[in-house]
N, C-alpha and C positions, 0 to 999 in steps of 0.2 A: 288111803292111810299110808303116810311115811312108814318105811322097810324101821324096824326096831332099832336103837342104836347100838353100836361094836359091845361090846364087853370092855369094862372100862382097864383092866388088866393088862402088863404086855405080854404078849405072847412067849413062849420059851426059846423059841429062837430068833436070829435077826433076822428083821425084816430087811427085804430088798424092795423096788420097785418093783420089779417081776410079782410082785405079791400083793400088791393093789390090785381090787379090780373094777373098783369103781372110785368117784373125786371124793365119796366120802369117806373111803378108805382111806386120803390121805390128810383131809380134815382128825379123824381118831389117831392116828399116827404122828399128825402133827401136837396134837393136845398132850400125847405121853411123851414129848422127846422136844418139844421150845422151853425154852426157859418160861418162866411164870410171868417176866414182865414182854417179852414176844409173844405168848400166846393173847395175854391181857389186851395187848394192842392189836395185832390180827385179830380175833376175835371179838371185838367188843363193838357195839354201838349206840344210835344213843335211844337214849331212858329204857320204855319197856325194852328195846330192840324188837317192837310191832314190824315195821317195815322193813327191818333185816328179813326178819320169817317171812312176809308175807312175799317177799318180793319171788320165794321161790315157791310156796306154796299157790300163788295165783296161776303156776302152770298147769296146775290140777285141774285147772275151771275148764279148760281147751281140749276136748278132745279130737282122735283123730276119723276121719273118713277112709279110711283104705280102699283102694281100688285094686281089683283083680284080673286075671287073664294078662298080665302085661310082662315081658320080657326085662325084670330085672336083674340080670345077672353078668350086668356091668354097669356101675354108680360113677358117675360125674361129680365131685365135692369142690370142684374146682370158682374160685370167686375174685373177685375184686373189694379194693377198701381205697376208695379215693385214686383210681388210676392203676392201685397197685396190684401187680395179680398175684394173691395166694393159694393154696391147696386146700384149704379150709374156709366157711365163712366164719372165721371163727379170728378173734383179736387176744392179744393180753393188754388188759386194761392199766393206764398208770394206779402201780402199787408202790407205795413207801416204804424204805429200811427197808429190802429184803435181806438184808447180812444178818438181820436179827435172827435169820432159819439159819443161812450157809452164811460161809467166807465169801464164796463167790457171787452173790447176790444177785444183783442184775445181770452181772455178765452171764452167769449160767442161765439165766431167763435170756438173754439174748442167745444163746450158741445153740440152748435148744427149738427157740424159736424158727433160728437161721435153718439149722437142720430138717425142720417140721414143716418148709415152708409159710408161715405165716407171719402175722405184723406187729412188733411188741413198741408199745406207749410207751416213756418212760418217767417215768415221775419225776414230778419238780423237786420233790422231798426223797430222792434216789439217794443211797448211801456211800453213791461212788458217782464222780462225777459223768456228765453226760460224756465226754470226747473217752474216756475211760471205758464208760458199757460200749461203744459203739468199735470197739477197737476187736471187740468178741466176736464181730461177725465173721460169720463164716464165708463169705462171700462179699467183693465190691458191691455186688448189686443187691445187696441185702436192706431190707426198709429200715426204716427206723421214724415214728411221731413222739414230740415232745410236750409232755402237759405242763400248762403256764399257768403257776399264782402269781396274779401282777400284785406287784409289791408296793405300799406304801410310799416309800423313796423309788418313783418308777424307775429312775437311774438304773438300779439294780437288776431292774428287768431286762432293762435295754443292752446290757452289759453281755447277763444272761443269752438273750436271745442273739447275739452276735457270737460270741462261742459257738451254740447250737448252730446258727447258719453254717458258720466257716465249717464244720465236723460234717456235713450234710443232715439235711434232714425232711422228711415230708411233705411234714404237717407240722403245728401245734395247735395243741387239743387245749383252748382256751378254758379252764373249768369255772363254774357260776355256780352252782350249790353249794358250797358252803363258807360265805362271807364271815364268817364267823365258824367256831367250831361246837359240833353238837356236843349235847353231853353223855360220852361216852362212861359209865358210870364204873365198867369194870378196869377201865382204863385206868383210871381216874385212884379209886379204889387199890389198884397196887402202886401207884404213884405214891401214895399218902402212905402204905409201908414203908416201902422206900427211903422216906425222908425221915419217919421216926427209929427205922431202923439205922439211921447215917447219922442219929444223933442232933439233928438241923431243927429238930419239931421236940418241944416236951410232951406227953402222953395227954396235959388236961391244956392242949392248943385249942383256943377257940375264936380263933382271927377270924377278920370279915372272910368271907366266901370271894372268890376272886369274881371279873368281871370278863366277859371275854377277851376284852380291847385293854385291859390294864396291861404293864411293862411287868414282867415276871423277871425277878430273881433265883439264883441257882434251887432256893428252897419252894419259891412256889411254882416255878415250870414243873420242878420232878411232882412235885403234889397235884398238879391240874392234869399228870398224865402225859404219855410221852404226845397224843394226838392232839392234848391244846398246845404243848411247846411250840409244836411244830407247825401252826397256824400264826405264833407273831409274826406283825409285819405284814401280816394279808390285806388288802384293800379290799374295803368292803363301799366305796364309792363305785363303782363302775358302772356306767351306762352302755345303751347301745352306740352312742355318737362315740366311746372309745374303740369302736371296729377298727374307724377311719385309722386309730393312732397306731392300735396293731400293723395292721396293713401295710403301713408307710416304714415298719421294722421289717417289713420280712419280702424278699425275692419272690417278684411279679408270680412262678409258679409255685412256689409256697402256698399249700390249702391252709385254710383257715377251720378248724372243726370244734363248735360250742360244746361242752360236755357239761350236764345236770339239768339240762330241760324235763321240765315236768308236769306242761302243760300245754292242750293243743295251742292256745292263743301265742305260747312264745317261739313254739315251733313254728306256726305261721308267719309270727314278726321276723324271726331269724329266716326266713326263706326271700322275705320284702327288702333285706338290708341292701343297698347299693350304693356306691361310691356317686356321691353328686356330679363330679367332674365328670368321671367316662363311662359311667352308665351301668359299671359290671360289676355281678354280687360280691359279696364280702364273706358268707358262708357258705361252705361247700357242704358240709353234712356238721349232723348232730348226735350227740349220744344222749341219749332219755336214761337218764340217771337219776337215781337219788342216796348217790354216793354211798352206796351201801348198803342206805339207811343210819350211817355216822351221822350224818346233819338234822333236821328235823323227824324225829318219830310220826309219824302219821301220814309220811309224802304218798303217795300212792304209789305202785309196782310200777319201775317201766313197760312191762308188758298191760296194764293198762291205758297208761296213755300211748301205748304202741298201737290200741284196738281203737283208743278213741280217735287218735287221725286217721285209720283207713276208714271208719263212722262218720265222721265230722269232717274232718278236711284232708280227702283224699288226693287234691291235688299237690300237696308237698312232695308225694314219694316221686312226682317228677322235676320239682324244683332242685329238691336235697336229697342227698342219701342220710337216712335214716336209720343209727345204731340203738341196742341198747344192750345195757351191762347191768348185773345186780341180779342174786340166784341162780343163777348158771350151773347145773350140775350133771345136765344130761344131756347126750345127744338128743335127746326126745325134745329137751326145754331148746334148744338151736335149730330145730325144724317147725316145730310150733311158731317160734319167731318167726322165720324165713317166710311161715305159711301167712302172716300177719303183715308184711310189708316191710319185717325189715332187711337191710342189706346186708349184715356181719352184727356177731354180740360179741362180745368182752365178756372173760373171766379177768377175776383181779386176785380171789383170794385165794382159790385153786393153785394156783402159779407161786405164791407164797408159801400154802403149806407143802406142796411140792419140794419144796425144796429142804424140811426138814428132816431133823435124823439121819445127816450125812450124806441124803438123795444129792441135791442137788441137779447140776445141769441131768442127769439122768431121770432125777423125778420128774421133774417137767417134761419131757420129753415123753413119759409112760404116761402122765395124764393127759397130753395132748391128742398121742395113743388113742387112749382111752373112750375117748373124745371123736374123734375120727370114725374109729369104729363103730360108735354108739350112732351117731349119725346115719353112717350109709348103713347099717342096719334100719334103723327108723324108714329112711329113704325108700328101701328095698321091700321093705313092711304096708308102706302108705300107695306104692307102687308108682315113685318119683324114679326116673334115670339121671338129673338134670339137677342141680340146684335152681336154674332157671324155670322150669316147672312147677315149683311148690309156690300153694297159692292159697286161697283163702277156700277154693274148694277142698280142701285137702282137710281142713277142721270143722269142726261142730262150736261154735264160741257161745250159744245161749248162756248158759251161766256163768258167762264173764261177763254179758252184755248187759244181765240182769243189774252187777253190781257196781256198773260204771255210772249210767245216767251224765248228764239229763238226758231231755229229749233232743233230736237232731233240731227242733225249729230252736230251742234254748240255744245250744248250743252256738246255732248261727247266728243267734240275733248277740249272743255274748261276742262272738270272734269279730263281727263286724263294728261294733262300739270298741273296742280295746284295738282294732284295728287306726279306727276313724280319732278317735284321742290317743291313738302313738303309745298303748299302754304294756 
């Protein structure tokens, strides 16, 4: 059973960080102090928001194995994210508008990242440009990956991604779930205040419903929500033969890393991808996402299909490193991963409300904290010294396995048609 939620009240005095003591402390804190159309957008997904919940609710299914007699009382939390070494396996996932919490937005996600040792995404949809957050780092040798919506007018991209080279940069973190934009209802819903409150809508409005891919004017972006504004212009063409085009944009050690995989069959295809001429892949790792749960309601957890490739096709975790992001709330839920096969998770929204109620770079910094802690605790608990060490002996997964299906023969006999038709 979920811990009951805060008391919806604020408290009598101000809150500091020092006063969270867990990420959903700063989720409640966040709800009493964003604005109504920031909370709307951070917190909204789409229709029931089934897949937002579940995606953190399926860590319940995992329990752990603890092992005893073992000298932990010194933890290793030390990892890698595509080359890069951090102190955590632990990422900030590309997040959008984060100024909508703070002024400082991304930059205070980068300083506290810089500081916390670990690797911040930055969104295509960032509220300050990329050369701008990157200027926040705390160090020359601070990482930095970039997530890319190829645009419509690919020009725009290639524009884009030239900027991002010349500043330095990784990776980009190509995203593919969401060709379109889900329907985010509560989003959506203070949108359509908004514009009758601006006077732009009469009270008995009853125009068509918009389309995804129609051209919005100043009255129906604000009505569809700030998260469909912010999807014009998205290409929703894109194949795998558009690797090659990436590829040819970006500096020979430039990684390349798919974000919204949802399925072992495209995890597999993205591990297959290779350059015809010289023979060497095109994807270096993936994040198992389902954006949320913004985009399609019903996608499954990435921690399910995180269990169905080490069931099904356990040989990608040596092709690709394999991420995943979407509920993230406990050190518990990042060693359950790790115990699953994967290499590093992403928070996205933790990092957001982090930063609200004048936190800022110091919230992020305490949930990261937080975070860390929770961790080598778990670590110290399960009786891991190593991040290297945590493995699939370390849980009990029956009833996840229960609710994944099908069977391993289905399964293969699926992966190897969708293989053999290129699908």
């Amino acid at each position: 059973m979920p811990p009951p939620s805060a008391p919806s009240s604020a408290p009598l005095y101000k809150e500091t960080p020092a006063d969270m003591i867990n990420i959903a402390d700063f989720e409640e804190h966040a709800r009493r102090t964003l604005s109504k159309k920031a909370w709307a957008y951070y917190f909204s997904a789409s229709d029931d928001m089934f897949s937002k919940v579940f995606n953190h609710d399926v860590f319940a299914k995992v329990f752990f194995r603890p092992r005893i007699f073992r000298d932990v009382s010194k933890v290793d939390t030390s990892s890698s994210i595509f080359g890069v070494s951090t102190t955590l396996p632990i990422f900030v996932s590309p997040a959008a508008l984060a100024r909508l919490a703070h002024p400082d937005g991304e930059k205070a996600i980068a300083r506290a990242c810089g500081k916390q040792g670990i690797l911040q995404m930055i969104s295509n949809n960032a509220s300050l440009k990329y050369p701008d957050i990157t200027s926040a780092k705390i160090s020359s040798e601070q990482p930095f990956a970039f997530q890319l919506y190829v645009q419509n007018e690919r020009s725009r991209s290639v524009e884009q991604l030239k900027d991002v080279v010349a500043t330095g940069c990784r990776a980009v973190v190509l995203t593919l779930d969401a060709p379109t934009p889900g329907k985010r209802e509560l989003d959506e819903r203070v949108g359509r205040e908004e514009v009758r409150e601006s006077g732009l809508a009469d009270e008995d409005d009853d125009s068509e419903p918009l389309s995804a891919s129609s051209g919005l004017g100043d009255k129906e972006a604000a009505g569809g929500g700030v998260g469909r504004a912010l999807f014009q212009g998205t290409a929703g063409d894109l194949v795998w033969d558009d690797l090659l085009w990436l590829k040819s944009l970006l500096p020979v050690d430039m990684k390349i890393i798919l974000k919204g995989l949802q399925s072992v069959e495209d995890v597999v295809l993205a591990a297959e991808q290779r350059d015809p001429k010289t023979g060497l892949k095109l994807v270096d790792g993936v994040i198992i996402s389902n954006h949320g749960g913004r985009a399609i309601d019903g996608a499954p957890a990435p921690l399910m299909v995180l269990e169905e490739l080490r069931l099904y096709a356990p040989q990608v975790f040596k092709q690709l490193e394999i991420y995943i992001d979407g509920g993230i709330q406990r050190g518990t839920d990042v060693v359950k991963a790790l115990c699953l096969g994967a290499t590093q998770v992403g928070i996205g929204r933790p990092a957001l409300y982090a930063l609200a109620g004048g936190f800022g770079e110091s919230g992020v910094y305490r949930a990261i904290q937080i975070l860390r802690e929770e961790v080598e605790t778990a670590m110290r608990l399960v009786g891991a010294t190593s991040i290297t060490q945590l493995g699939p002996h370390f849980v009990n997964t029956s009833q996840l396995d229960a609710i994944i299906g099908p069977s391993p023969a289905t399964a293969a006999a699926s992966l190897e048609a969708c293989t053999k038709a290129k699908l």
